[in-house]
MIDOSE-1310 file (N, C-alpha, C; in nm, 2 decimals, decimal comma, always signed):
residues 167
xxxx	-6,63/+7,32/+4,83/-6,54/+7,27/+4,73/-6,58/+7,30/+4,59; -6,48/+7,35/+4,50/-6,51/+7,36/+4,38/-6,59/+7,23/+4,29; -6,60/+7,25/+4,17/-6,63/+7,14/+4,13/-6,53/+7,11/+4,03; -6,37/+7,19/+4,05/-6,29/+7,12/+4,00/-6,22/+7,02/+4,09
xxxx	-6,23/+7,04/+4,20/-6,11/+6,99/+4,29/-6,24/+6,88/+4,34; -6,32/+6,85/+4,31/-6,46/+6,77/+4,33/-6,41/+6,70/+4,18; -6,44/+6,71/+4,10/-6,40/+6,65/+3,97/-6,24/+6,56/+4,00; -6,14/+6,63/+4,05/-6,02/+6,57/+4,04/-6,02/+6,47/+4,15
xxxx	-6,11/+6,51/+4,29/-6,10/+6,41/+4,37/-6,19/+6,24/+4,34; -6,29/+6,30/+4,25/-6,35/+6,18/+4,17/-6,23/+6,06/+4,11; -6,15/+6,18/+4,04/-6,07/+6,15/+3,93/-5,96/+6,02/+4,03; -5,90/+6,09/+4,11/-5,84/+6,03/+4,21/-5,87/+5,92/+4,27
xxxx	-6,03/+5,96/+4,32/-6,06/+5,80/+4,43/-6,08/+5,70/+4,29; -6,14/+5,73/+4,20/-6,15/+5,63/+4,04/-5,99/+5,56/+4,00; -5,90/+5,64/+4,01/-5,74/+5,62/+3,99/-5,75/+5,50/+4,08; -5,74/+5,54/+4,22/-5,69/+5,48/+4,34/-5,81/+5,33/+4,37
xxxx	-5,90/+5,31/+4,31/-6,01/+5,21/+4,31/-5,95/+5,14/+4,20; -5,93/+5,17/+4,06/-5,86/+5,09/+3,95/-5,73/+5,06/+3,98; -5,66/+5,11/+4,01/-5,59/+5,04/+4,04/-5,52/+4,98/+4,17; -5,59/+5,01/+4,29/-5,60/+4,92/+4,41/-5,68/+4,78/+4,37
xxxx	-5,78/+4,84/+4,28/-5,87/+4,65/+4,23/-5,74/+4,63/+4,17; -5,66/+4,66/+4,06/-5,58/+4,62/+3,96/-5,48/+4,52/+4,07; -5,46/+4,61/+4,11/-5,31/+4,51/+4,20/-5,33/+4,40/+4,31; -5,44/+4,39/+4,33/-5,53/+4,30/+4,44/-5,58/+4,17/+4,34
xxxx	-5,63/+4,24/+4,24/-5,67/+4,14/+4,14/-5,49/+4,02/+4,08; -5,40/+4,16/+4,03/-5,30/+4,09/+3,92/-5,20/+4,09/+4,01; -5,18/+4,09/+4,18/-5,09/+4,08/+4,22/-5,03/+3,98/+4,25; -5,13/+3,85/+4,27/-5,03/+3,73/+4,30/-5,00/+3,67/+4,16
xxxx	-5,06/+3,70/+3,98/-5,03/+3,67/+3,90/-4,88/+3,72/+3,85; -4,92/+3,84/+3,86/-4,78/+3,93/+3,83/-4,67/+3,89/+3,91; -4,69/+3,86/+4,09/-4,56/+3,86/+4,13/-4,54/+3,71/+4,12; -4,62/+3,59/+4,07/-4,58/+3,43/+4,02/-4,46/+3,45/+3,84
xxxx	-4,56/+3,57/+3,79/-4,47/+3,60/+3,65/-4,32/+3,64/+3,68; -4,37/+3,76/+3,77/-4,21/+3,81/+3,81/-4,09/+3,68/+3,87; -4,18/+3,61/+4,00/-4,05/+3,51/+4,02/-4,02/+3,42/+3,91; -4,15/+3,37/+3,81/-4,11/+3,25/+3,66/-4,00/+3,36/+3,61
xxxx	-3,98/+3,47/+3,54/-3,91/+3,53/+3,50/-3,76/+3,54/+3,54; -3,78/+3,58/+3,70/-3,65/+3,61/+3,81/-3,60/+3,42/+3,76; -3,64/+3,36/+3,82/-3,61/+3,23/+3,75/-3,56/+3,20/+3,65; -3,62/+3,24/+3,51/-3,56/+3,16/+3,39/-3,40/+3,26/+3,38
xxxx	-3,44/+3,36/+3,39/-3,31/+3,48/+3,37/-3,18/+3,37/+3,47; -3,24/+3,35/+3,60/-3,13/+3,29/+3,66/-3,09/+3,15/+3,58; -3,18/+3,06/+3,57/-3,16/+2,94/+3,47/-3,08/+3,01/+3,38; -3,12/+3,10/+3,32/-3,06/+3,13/+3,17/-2,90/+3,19/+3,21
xxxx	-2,83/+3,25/+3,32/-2,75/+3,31/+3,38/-2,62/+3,17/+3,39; -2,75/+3,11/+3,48/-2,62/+2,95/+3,50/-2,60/+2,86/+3,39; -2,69/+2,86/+3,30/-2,66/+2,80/+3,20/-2,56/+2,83/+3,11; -2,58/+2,99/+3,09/-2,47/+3,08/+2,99/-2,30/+3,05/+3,09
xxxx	-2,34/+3,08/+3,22/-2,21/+3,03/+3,28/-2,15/+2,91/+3,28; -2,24/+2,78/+3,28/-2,19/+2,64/+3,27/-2,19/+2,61/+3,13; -2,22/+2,69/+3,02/-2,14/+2,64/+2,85/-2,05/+2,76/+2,86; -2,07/+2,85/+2,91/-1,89/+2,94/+2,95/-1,79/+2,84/+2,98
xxxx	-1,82/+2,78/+3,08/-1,72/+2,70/+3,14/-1,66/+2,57/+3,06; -1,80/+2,52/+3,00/-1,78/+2,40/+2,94/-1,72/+2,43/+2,77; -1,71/+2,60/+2,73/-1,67/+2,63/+2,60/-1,52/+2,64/+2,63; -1,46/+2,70/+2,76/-1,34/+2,76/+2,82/-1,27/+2,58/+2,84
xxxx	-1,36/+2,51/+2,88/-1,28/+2,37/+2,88/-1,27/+2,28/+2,70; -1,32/+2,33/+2,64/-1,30/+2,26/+2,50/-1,21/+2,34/+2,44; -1,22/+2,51/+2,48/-1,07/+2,51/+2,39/-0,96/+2,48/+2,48; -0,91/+2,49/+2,62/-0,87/+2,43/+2,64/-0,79/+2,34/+2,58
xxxx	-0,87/+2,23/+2,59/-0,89/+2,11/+2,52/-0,82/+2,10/+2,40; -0,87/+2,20/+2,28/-0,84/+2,24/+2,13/-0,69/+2,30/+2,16; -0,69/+2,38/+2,26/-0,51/+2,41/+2,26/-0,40/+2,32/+2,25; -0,51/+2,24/+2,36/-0,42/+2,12/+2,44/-0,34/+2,03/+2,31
xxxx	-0,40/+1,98/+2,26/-0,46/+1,91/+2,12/-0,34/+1,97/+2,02; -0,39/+2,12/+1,97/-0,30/+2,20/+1,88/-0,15/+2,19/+1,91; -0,13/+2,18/+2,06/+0,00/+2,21/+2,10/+0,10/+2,02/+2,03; +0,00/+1,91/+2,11/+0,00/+1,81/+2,04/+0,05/+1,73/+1,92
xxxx	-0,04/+1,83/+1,88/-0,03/+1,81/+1,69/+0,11/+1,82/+1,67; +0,17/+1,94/+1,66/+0,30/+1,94/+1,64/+0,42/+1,81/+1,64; +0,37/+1,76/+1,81/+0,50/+1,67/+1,78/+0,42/+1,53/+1,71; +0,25/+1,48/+1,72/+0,18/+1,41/+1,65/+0,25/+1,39/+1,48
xxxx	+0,26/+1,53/+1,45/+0,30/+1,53/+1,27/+0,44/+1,51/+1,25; +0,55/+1,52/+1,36/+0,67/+1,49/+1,36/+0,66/+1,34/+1,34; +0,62/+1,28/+1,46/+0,59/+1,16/+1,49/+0,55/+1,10/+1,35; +0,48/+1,11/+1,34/+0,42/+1,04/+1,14/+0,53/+1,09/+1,08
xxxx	+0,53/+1,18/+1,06/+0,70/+1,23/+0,97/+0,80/+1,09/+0,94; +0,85/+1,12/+1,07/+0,96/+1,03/+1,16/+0,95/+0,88/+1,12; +0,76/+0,87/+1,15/+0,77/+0,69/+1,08/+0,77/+0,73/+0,96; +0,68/+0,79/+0,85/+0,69/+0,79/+0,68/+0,85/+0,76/+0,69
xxxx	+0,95/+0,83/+0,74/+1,08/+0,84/+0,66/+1,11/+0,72/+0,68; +1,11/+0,59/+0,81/+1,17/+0,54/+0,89/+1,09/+0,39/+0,72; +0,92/+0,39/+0,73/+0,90/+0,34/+0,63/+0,98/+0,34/+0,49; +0,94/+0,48/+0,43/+1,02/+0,49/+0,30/+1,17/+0,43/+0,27
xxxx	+1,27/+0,42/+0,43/+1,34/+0,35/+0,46/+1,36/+0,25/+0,41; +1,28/+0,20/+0,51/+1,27/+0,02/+0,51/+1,20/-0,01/+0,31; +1,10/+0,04/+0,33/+1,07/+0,02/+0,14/+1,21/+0,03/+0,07; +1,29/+0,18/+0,06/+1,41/+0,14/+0,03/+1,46/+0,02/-0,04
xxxx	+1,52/-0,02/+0,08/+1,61/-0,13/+0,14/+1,52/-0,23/+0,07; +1,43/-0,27/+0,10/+1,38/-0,38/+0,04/+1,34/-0,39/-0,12; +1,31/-0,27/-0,16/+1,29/-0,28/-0,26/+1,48/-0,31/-0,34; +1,57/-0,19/-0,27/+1,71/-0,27/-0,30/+1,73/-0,36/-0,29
xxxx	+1,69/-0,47/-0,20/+1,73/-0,59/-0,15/+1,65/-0,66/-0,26; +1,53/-0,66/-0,33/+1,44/-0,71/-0,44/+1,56/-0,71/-0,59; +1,59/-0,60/-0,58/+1,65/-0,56/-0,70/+1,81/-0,64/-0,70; +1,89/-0,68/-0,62/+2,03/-0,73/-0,58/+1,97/-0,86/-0,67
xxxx	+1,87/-0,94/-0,57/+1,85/-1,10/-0,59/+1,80/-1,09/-0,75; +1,75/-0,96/-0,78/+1,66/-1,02/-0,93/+1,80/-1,02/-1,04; +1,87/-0,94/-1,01/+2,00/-0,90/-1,07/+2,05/-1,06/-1,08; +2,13/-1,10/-0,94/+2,15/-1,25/-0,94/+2,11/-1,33/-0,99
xxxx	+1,96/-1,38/-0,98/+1,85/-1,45/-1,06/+1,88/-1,42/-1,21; +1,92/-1,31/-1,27/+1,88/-1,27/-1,43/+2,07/-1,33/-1,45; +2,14/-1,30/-1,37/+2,31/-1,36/-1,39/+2,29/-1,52/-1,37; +2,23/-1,56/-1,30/+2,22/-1,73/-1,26/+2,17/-1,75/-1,46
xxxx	+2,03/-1,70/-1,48/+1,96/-1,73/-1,60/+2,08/-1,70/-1,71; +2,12/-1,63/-1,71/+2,23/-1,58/-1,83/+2,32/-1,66/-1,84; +2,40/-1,76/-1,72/+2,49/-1,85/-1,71/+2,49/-1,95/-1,76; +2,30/-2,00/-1,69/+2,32/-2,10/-1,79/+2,29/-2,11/-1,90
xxxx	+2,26/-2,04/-1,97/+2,21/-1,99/-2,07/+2,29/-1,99/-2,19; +2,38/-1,88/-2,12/+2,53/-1,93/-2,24/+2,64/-2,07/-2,26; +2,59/-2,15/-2,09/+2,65/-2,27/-2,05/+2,57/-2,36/-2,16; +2,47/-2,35/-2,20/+2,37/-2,45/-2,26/+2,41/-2,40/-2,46
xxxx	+2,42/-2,28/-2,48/+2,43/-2,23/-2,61/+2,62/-2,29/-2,62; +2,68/-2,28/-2,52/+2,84/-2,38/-2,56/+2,83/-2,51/-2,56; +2,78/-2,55/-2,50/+2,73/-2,71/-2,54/+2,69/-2,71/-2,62; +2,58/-2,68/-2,67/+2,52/-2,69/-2,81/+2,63/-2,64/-2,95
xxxx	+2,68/-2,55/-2,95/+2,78/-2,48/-2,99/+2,90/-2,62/-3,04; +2,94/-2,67/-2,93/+3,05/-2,74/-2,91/+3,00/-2,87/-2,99; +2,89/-2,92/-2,95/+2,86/-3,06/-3,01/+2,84/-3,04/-3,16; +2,77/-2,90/-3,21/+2,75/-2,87/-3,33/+2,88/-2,89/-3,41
xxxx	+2,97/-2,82/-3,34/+3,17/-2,82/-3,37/+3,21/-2,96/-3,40; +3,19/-3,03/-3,33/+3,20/-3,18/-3,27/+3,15/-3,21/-3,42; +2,99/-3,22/-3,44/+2,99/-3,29/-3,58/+3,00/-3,26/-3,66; +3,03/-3,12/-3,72/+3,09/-3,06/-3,83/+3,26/-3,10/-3,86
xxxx	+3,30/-3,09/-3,73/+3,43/-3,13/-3,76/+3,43/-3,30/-3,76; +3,35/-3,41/-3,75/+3,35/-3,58/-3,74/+3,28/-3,56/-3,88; +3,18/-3,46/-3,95/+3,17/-3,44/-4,07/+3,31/-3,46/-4,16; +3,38/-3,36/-4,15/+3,42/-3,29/-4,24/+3,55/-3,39/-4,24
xxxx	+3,58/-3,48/-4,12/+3,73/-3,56/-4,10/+3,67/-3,69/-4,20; +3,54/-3,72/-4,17/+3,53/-3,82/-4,26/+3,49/-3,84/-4,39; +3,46/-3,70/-4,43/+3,44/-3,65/-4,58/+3,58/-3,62/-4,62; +3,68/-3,61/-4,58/+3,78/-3,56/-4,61/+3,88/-3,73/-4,59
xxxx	+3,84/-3,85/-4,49/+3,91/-3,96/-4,49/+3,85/-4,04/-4,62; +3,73/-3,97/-4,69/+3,67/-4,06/-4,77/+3,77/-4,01/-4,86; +3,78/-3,91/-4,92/+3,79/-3,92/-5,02/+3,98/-3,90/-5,01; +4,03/-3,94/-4,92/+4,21/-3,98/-4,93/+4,18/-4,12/-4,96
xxxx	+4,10/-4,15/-4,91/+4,05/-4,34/-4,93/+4,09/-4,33/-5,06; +3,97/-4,28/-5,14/+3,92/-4,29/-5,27/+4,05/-4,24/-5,40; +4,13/-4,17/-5,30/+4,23/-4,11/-5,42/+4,34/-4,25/-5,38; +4,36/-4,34/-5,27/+4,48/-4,44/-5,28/+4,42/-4,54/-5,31
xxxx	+4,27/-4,54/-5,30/+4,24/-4,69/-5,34/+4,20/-4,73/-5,52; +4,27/-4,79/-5,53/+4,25/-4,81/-5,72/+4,17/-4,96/-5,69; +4,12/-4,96/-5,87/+4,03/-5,06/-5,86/+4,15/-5,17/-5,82; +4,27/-5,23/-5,83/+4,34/-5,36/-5,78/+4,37/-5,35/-5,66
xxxx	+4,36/-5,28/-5,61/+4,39/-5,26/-5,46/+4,25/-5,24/-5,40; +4,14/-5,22/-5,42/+4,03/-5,27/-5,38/+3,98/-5,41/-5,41; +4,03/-5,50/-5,50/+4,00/-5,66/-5,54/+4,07/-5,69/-5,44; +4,20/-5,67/-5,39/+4,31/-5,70/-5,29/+4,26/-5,69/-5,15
xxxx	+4,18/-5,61/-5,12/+4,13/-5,63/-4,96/+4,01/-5,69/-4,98; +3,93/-5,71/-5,08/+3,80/-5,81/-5,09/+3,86/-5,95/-5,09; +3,93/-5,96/-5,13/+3,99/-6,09/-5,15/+4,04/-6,16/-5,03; +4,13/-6,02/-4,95/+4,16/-6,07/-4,82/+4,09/-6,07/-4,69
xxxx	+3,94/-5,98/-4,74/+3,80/-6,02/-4,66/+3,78/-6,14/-4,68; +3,71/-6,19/-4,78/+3,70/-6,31/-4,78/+3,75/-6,43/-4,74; +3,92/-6,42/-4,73/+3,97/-6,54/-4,70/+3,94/-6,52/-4,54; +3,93/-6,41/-4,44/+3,92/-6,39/-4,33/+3,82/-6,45/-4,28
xxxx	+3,70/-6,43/-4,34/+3,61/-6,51/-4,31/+3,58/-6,63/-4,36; +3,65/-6,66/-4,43/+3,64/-6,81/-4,44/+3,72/-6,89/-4,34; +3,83/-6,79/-4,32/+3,91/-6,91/-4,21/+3,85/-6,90/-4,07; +3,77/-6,77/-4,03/+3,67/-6,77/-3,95/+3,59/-6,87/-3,92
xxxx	+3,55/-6,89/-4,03/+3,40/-6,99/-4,04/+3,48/-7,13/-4,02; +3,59/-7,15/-4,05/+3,67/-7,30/-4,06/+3,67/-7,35/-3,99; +3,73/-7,23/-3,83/+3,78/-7,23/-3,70/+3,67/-7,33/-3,60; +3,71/-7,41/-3,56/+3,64/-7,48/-3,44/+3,63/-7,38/-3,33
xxx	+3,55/-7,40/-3,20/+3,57/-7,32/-3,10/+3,43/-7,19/-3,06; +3,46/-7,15/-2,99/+3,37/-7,03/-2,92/+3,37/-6,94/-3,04; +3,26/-6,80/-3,11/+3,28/-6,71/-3,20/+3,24/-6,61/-3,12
């Protein structure tokens, strides 16, 4: 044999020694890595598939919801108007009675200013009859005709005073 094909057969059984130890040595390491690996990949497979699933059921879900919403925002719609409504009305119904209340206040109000009014009238005019009886008095009564009713005071009460009896 040459001492190339001597050389290569070296070369060879050296190959076949390193790595026959190699795989004897790292074989139950390497094939424990390979199944941890075969493993997580699968973990990581089911996992990816069960938040697939659990992502496919939340939109779902979010459709479900969206579709929802629609008549959800009618619905509030429907009551805002049905409220604004009723506020309305009540706020009208506020506004009728205050109306009433401010007509009750005004009634009697002008009821109390004609009374006042009237009795004012009342003494202006019991004024003015007996400023005006005074002095018709004063223009018929002369001084002899005022001695004439003093005179016939006096005898009045004197025959008053005369009188026997109850006074």
């Amino acid at each position: 044999m040459s001492p190339a094909t001597l050389d290569f057969l070296g070369k060879l059984v050296n190959f076949l020694l390193l790595f026959g130890g190699l795989t004897i040595v790292l074989r139950k390491p390497v094939k424990a890595m390979l199944a941890q690996r075969t493993k997580d990949v699968g973990d990581s497979l089911f996992r990816a598939g069960t938040g697939r699933a659990e992502a496919e059921g939340r939109a779902l879900e979010s459709r479900d919801k969206l579709a929802g919403l629609g008549a959800e925002i009618e619905r509030l719609k429907a009551q805002a108007d049905d409220e604004g409504r009723k506020e309305a009305e009540r706020i009208a119904q506020a506004a009728v009675a205050e109306a009433e209340r401010l007509k009750k206040l005004t009634r009697q109000e002008l009821d109390e200013q004609l009374r006042r009014s009237v009795g004012e009238i009342k003494a202006y005019a019991a004024g003015r009859a007996t400023a005006l009886a005074r002095e018709r008095i004063r223009a018929r009564l002369t001084p002899e005709s005022q001695s004439a009713l003093i005179d016939r005071s006096i005898e009045r009460l004197a025959h008053l005073h005369e009188e026997p009896g109850p006074r």
